[in-house]
C-alpha positions in Angstrom: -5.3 -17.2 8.7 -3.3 -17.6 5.3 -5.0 -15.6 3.0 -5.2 -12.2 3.2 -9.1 -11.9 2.7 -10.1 -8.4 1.1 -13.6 -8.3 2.4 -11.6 -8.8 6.3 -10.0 -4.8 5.9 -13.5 -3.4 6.0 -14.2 -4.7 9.9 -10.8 -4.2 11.2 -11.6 -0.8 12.5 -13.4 -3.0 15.3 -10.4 -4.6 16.1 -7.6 -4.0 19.0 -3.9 -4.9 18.7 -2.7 -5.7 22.4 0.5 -3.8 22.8 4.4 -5.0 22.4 5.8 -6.8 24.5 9.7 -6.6 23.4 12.1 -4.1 22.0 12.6 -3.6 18.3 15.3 -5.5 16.4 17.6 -3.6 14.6 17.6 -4.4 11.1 20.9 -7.2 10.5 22.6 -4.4 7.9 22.7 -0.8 9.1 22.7 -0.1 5.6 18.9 -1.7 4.9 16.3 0.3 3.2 13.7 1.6 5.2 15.0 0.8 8.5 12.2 1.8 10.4 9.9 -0.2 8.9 12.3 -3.2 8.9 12.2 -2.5 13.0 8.6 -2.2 13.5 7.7 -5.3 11.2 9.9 -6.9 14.0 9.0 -4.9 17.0 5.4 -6.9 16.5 7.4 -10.4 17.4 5.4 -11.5 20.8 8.7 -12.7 22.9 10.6 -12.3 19.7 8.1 -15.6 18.5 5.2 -14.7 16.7 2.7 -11.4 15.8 -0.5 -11.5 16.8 -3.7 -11.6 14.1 -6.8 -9.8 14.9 -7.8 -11.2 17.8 -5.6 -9.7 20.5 -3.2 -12.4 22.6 -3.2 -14.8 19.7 -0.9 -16.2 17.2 -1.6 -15.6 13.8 0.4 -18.1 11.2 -0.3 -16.5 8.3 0.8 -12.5 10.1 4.1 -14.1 11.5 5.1 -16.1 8.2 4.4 -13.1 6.0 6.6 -10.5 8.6 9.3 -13.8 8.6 9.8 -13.6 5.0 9.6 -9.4 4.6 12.2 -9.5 7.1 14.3 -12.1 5.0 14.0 -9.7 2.4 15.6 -6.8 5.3 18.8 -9.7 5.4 17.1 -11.2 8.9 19.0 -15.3 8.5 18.1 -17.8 10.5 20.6 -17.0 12.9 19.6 -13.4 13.6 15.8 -14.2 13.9 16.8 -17.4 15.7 13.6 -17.2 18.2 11.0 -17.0 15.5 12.6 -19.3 13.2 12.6 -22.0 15.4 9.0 -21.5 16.6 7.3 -21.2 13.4 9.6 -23.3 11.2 11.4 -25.9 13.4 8.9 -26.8 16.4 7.1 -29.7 15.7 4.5 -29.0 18.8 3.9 -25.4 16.5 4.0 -27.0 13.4 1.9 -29.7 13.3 3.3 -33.1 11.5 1.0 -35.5 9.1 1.0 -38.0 11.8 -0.2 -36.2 15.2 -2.5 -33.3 13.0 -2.0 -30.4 15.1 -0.5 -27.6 15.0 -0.7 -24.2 13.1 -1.5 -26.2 9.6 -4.4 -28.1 11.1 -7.6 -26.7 11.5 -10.7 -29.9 13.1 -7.8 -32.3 12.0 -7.6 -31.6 9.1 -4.4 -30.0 7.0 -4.6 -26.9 5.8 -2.2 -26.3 2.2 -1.7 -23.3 2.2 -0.7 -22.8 5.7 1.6 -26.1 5.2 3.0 -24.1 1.9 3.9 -20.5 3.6 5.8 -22.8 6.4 7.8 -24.3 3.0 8.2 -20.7 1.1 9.8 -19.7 4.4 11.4 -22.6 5.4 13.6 -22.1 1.9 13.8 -18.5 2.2 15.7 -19.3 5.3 17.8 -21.7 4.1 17.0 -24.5 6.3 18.3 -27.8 5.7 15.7 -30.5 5.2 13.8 -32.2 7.9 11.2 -34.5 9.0 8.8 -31.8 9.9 9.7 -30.3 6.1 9.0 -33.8 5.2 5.8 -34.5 6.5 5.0 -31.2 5.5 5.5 -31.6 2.1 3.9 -35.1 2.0 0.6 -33.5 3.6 0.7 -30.6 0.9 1.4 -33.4 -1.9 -1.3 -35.7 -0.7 -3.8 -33.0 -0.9 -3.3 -32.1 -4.5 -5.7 -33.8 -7.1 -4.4 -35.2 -10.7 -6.2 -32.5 -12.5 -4.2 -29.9 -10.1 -7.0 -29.0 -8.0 -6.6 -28.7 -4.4 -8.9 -30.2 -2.3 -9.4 -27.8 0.4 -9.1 -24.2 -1.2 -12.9 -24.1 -2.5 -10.9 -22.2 -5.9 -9.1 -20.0 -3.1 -6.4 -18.1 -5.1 -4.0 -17.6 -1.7 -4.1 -21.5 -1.1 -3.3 -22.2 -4.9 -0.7 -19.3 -4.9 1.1 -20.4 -1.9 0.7 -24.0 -2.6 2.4 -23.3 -5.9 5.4 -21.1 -4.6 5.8 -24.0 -1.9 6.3 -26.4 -4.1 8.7 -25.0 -6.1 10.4 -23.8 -2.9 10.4 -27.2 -2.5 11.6 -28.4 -6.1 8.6 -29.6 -6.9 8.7 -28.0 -10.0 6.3 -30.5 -12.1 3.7 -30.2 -9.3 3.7 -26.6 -9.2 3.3 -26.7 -12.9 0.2 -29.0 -12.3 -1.6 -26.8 -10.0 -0.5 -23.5 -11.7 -2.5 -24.1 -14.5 -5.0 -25.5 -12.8 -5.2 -21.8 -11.2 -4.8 -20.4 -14.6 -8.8 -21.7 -14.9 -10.1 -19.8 -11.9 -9.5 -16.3 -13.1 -12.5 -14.2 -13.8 -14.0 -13.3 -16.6 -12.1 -9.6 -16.5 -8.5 -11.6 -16.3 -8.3 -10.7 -12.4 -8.7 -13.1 -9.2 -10.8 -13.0 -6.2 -10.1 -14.5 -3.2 -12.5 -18.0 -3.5 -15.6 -19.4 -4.9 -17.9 -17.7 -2.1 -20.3 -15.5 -3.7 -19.3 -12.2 -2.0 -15.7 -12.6 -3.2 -16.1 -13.8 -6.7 -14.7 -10.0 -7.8 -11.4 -9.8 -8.9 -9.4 -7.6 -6.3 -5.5 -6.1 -6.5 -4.4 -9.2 -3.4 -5.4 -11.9 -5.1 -4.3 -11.2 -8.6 -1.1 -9.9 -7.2 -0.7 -13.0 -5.3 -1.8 -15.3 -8.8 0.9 -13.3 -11.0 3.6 -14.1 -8.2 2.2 -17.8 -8.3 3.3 -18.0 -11.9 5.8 -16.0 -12.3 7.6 -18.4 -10.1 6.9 -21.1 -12.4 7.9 -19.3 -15.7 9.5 -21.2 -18.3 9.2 -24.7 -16.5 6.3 -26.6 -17.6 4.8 -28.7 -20.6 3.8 -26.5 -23.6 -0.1 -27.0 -22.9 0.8 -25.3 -19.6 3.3 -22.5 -20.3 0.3 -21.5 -22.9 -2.4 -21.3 -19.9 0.0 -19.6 -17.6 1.3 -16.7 -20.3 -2.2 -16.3 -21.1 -3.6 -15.9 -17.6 -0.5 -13.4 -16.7 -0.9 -11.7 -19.5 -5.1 -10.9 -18.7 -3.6 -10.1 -14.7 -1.2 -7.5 -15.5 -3.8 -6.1 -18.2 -6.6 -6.3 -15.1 -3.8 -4.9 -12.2 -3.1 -1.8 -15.1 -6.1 -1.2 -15.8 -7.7 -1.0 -12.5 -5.2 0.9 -10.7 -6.5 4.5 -9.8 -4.4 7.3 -10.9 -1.7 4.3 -12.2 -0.3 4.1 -8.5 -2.9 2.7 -6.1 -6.0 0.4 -5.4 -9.4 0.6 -3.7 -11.7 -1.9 -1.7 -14.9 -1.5 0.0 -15.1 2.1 0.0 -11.0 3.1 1.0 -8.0 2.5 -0.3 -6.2 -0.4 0.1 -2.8 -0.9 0.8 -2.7 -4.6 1.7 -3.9 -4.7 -2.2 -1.4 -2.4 -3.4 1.7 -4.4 -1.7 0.6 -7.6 -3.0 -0.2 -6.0 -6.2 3.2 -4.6 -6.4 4.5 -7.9 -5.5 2.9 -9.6 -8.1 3.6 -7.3 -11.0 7.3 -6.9 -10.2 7.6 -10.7 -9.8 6.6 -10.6 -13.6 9.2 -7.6 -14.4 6.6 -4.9 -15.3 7.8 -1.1 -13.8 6.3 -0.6 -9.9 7.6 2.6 -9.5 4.7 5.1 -9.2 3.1 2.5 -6.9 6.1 2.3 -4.8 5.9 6.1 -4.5 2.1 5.8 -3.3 3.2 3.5 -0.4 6.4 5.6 0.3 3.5 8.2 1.3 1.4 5.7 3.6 4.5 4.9 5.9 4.1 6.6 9.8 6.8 8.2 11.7 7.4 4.7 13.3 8.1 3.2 9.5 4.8 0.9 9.2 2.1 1.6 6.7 -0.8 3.4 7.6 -4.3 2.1 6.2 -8.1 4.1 6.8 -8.8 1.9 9.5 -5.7 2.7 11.6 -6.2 6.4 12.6 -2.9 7.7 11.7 -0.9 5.0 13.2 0.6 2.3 11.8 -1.0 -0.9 11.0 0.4 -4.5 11.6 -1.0 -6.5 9.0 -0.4 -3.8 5.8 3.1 -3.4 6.9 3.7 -7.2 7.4 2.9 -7.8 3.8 4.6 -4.4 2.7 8.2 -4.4 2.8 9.4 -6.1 -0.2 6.4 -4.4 -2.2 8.6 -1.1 -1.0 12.1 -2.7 -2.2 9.8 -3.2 -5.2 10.6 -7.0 -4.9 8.1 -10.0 -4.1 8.0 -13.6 -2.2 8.9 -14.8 -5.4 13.0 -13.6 -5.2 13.0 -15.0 -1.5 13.1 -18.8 -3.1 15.1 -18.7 -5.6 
């Protein structure tokens, strides 16, 4: 999955990890912060290829692109990861193209954006040099954008629109992106947050979505037609209000009863992308990290947990996706 789907934390504590299968990598500079979570992000690489999702033995895109890019973040290149690179950014059997419609970015046939975008985003934050499969990808992602901006598969899905919108101008796409960025400007709720889509029992704003919104248009800052850098500055402006004001003791989040860390990092993400001070949230995770370096969430028992971590590194650097692709 792409999206990091709040309402998915609450049943994870029915879910098994299967156990690694490969040493750690050391982080590329000794002289990385947080090591230890730079090695367990990487330790979770099945055959040094891909993490698994919540359903133990399988691949999960959406886990290994996120860990990908937090590891870019560590100084990982395409060189030092050269394993998982090539799997999830340069195999066309993995991929998918536009032509055969398999792959990780298909689902029944049919493309899924904001799969194709996270394969862009990381595809740039690599520094790969273009490609057919980047190509086709693109094309697919393009073809699937509407002339008002929507996109037709995301059902108002703020993780589609937010990683169509960072893939795109990844991708210099910048007019696009500008398109569907304040197209997403027009889904925020009435309290200036985001949820995650248009199904009833997610129409609340929550800290992951709105994080991942503010990153979508902080990346686009500055670069589109008046009418549209008026809808974006508004709609940040209402997110950062919504992320400040609904932050419990100014340094964390809570969802469905706990707190929640996969909400914090991409709220921390989000707000930094947009230059506003992280600091006492970046303390709050500092405090969730295990002995082994990753985060630790009320479902994990202690330990640490895969899918917090693997979208919690740069939140702790007190960076965001948006500084991979610049």
């Amino acid at each position: 999955m792409f999206e990091t789907k709040t309402g998915l934390r609450k049943f994870a504590t029915l879910i098994t990890i299967a156990a690694l299968v490969f040493a750690a990598t050391p982080p590329a500079n000794s002289a990385v912060k947080y090591a230890s979570t730079v090695r367990f992000i990487a330790s979770k690489f099945v055959n040094k290829q891909y993490v698994e999702g919540f359903s133990a033995g399988k691949a999960d895109y959406g886990f290994t692109i996120e860990s990908l890019l937090q590891l870019r973040a560590a100084g990982q290149t395409a060189n030092s990861f050269k394993p998982a690179v090539e799997y999830n950014l340069q195999n066309a059997s993995v991929v998918g193209t536009s032509s055969t419609k398999v792959g990780a970015h298909y689902v029944d046939q049919k493309f899924q954006s904001g799969r194709g975008a996270m394969f862009l985003v990381a595809s740039k934050a690599y520094g790969l040099p273009k490609s057919a499969l980047r190509t086709n990808v693109l094309s697919s992602l393009k073809a699937s954008i509407k002339p008002t901006g929507e996109i037709a598969d995301a059902n108002g899905n703020t993780f589609t629109y937010g990683w169509t919108i960072l893939g795109l101008k990844a991708s210099g796409e910048i007019k696009l992106a500008n398109l569907v960025a304040a197209k997403l400007a027009t889904l925020a709720r009435p309290d200036g947050g985001y949820g995650t889509d248009l199904t009833g029992d997610t129409m609340t704003s929550a800290a992951d979505a709105t994080g991942m919104a503010l990153m979508a248009f902080a990346s686009v800052k500055k670069s589109g037609s008046t009418a549209q850098e008026s809808k974006k500055n508004s709609a940040t402006t209402k997110a950062i209000a919504w992320l400040t004001g609904s932050a419990l003791v100014k340094d964390h989040y809570e969802a469905w009863g706990d707190v929640d860390v996969n909400g914090t990092d991409y709220a921390i993400m989000g707000l930094a992308a947009n230059g506003q001070k992280v600091s006492a949230m970046q303390a709050w995770l500092v405090g969730r990290l295990s002995p082994t370096g990753g985060l630790t969430t009320p479902w994990s028992e202690g330990k640490a947990d895969t899918y917090a971590t693997a979208q919690g590194y740069l939140a702790l650097l007190g960076s965001s996706y948006v500084a991979l692709i610049k």
